[in-house]
C-alpha positions as CSV (number, residue, x, y, z in Angstrom):
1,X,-69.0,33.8,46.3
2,X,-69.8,30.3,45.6
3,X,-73.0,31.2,43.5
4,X,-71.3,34.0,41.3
5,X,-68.3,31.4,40.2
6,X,-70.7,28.7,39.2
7,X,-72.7,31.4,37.1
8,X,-69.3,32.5,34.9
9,X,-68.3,27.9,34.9
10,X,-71.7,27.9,33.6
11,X,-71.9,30.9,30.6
12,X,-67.7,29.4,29.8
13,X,-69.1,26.3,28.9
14,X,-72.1,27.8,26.6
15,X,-69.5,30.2,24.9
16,X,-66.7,27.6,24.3
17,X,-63.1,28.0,25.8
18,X,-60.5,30.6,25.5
19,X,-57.4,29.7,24.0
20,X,-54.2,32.0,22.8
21,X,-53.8,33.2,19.3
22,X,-50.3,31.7,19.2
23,X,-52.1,27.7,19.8
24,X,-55.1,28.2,17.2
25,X,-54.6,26.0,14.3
26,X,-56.6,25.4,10.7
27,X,-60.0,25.1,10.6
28,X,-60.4,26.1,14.1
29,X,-63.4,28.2,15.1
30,X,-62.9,31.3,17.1
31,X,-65.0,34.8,17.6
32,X,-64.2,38.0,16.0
33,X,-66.2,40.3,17.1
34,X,-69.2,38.6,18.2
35,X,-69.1,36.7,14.7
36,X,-68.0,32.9,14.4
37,X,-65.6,32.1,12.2
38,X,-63.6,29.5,10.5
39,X,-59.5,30.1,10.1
40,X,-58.1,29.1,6.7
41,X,-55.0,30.5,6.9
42,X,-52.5,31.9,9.6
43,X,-48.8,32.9,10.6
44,X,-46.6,34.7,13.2
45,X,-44.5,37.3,12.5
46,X,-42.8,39.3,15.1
47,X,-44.5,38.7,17.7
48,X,-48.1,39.0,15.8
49,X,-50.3,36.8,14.7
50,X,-52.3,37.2,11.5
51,X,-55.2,35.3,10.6
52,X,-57.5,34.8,7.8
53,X,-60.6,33.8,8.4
54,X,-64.2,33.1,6.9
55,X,-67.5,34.0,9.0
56,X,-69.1,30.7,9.1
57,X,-72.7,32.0,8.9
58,X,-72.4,34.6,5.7
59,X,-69.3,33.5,4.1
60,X,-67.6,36.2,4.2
61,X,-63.7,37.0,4.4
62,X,-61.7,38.8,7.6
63,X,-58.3,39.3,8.4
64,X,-56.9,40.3,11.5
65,X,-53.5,41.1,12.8
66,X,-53.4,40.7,16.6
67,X,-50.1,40.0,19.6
68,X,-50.0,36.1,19.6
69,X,-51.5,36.8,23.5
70,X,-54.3,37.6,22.8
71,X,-57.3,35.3,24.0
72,X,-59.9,34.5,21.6
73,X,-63.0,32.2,22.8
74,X,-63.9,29.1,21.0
75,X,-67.3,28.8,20.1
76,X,-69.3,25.8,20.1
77,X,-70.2,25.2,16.3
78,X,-73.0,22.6,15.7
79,X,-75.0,21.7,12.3
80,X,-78.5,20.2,12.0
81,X,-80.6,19.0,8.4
82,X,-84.2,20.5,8.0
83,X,-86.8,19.6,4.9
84,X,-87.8,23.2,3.6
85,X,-91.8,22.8,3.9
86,X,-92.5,26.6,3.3
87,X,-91.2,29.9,2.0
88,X,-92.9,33.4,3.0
89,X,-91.9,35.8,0.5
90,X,-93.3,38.5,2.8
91,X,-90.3,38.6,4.8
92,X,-88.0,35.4,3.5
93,X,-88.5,33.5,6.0
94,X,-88.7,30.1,5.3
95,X,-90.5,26.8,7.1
96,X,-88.4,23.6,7.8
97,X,-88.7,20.8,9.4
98,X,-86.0,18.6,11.4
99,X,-85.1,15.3,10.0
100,X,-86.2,13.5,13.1
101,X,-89.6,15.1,12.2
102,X,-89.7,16.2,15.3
103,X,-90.2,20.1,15.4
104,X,-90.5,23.1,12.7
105,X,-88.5,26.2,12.4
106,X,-89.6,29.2,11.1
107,X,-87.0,31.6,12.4
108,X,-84.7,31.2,9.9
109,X,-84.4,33.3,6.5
110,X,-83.4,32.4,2.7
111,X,-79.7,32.8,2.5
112,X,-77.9,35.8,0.9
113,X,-75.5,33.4,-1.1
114,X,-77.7,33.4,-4.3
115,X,-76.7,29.7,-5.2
116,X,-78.0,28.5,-1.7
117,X,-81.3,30.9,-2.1
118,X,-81.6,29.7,-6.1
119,X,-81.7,26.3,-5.2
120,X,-84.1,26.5,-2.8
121,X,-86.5,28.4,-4.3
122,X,-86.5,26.5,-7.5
123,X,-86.6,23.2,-5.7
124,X,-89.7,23.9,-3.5
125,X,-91.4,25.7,-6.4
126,X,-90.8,22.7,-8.8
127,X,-92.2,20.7,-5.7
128,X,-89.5,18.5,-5.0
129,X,-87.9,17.8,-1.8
130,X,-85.1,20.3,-0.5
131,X,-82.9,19.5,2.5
132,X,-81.1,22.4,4.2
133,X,-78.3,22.6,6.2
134,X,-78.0,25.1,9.5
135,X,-75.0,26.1,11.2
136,X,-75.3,27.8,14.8
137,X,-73.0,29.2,16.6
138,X,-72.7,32.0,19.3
139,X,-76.7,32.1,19.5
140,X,-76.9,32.9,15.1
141,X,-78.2,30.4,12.6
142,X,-77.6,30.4,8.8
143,X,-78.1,28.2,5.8
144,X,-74.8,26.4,5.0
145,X,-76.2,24.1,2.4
146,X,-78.5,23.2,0.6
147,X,-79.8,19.9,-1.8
148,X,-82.3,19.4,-4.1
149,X,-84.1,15.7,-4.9
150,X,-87.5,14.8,-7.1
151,X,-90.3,14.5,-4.4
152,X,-90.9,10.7,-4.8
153,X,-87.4,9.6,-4.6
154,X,-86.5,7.0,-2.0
155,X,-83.6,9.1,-0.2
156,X,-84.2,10.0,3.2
157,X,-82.6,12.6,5.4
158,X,-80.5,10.3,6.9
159,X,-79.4,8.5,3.6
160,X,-78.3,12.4,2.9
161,X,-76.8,13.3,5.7
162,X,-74.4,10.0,5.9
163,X,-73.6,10.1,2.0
164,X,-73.6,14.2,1.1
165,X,-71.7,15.5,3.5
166,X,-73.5,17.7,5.6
């Protein structure tokens, strides 16, 4: 018995919490369906609660309409910089580097927001430096943002980080 309550203790804490719909609040994170997203709007109404949410990893819009019991889990949400050192056109995937310089990605993919995946194609292809932004969350990654600088300039990651907002 002992064994089989440490192993759910254990996947709680990699999943987040469960809390009730009627004690989420703005800009909380919570899983819809297997997806993480962000709440931007909510209200009760007889006994319901409906949400408005955005998808965290594509950007995209849901609403839902549930009883103000039901249990949603709280995922853990964490964001990380890369330098984009490559771009396969093959498959989009793309190449980046963490800003400790300390390991390389290259399971990640250009973005479907064509902003994000305009920016960073232009900016590697004009050769200067791109830093990118990745949000994970419920074992998904996805490009949040993205920023362009001239390859020589003096701004490191961490001058970005601090002073950008990522």
């Amino acid at each position: 018995m002992t064994e089989s309550s440490d192993a759910g203790a254990s996947m709680a804490s990699k999943i987040g919490n469960l809390r009730l719909a009627s004690d989420i609040d703005f800009n909380d994170h919570i899983d819809l369906s297997g997806k993480p997203c962000r709440v931007i709007d909510l209200y009760t109404k007889r006994g319901l609660c409906h949400l408005h949410t955005i998808n965290i990893l594509t950007g995209y819009f849901v609403r839902r309409i549930v009883p103000i019991s039901t249990e949603f889990v709280i995922p853990d949400v964490s964001r990380d910089l890369y330098q984009l050192t490559g771009i396969s056109y093959k498959d989009d995937s793309i190449t980046l580097l963490h800003h400790s310089g300390a390991y390389t990605r290259d399971d990640i993919f250009l973005p479907e927001n064509e902003n994000l995946r305009t920016m960073m194609v232009d900016g590697f292809n004009d050769d200067k430096r791109v830093i990118v932004g990745i949000v994970t969350s419920l074992g998904q990654d996805a490009v949040y943002a993205v920023d362009v600088y001239q390859a020589g300039s003096a701004n490191d990651i961490d001058f970005v980080a601090k002073n950008v907002g990522f």
